[in-house]
N, C-alpha and C positions, 0 to 999 in steps of 0.2 A: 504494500500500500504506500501510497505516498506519504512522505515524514519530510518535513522543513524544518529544522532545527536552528535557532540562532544563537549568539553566544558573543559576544566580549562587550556587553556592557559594565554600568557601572557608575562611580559618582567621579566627579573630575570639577573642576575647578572651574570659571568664565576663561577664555581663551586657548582651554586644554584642548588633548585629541584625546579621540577611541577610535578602535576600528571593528565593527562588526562581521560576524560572520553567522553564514547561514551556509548549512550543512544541507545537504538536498541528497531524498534517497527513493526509491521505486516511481522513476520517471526515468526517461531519456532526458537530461537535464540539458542537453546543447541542442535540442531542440524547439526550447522554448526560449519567451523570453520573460524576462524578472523583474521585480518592483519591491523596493520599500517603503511602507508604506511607516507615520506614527497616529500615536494619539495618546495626548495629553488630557491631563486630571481633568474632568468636567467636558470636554471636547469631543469632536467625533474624531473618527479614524482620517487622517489627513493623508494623499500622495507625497511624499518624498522625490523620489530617482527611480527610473526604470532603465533597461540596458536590453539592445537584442542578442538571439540566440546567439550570435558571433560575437558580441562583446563590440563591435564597429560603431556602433550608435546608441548615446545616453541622452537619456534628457531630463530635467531638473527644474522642482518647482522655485519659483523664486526666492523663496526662504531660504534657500541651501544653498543657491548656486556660487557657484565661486568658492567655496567651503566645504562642501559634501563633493566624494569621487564616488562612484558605484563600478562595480567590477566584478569581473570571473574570473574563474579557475575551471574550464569545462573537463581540463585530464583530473579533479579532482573534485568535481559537482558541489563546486563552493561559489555562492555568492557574497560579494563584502561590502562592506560601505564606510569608506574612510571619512570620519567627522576629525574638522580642523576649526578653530577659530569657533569654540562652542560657546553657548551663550543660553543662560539660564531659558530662553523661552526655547530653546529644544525640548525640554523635559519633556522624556516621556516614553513610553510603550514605545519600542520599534517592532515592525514586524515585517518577512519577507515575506513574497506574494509572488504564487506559481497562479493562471486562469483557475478560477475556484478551490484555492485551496491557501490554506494559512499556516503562518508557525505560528508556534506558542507567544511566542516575544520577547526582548530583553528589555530591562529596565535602565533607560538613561535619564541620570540624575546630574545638571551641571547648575552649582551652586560651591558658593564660599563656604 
């Protein structure tokens, strides 16, 4: 069955990095394509960054852009999402996003 798995959050500082990753299993993973998606305390589930099956073309919601990279690893069925220049209204649930199917989510917390 399909499993998305995410993993490297955490609490970090204003200005710090994290890099997430999303572990992806019982799919052909390089033939799809990927999404980050968050959602913050009170909030709905907001878009992030998406990336195609080849990894050739991302694109970003304006909140991130400049700051957030999204990427593969298709010999290793890994999605990632490198936050740089974080800043307390990130906080929040991240979660990766195969067409109809969710991870669990990690928790990013960027506060003093």
């Amino acid at each position: 069955q399909v499993q998305l798995v995410e993993s490297g959050g955490g609490l970090v500082q204003p200005g710090g990095s994290l890099r997430l990753s999303c572990a992806a299993s019982g799919f052909t993973f390089s033939r799809y394509g990927m999404s980050w998606y968050r959602q913050a305390p009170g909030k709905g589930r907001e878009w992030v960054a998406a990336i195609t099956s080849d990894g050739g073309s991302t694109n970003y919601a304006d909140s991130v852009k400049g700051r957030f990279t999204i990427s593969r690893d298709n010999a290793k069925n890994t999605l990632y999402l490198q936050m740089n220049s974080l800043r307390p209204e990130d906080t929040a649930v991240y979660y990766c996003k195969l067409p109809n199917y969710w991870g669990q989510g990690t928790q990013v917390t960027v506060s003093s």
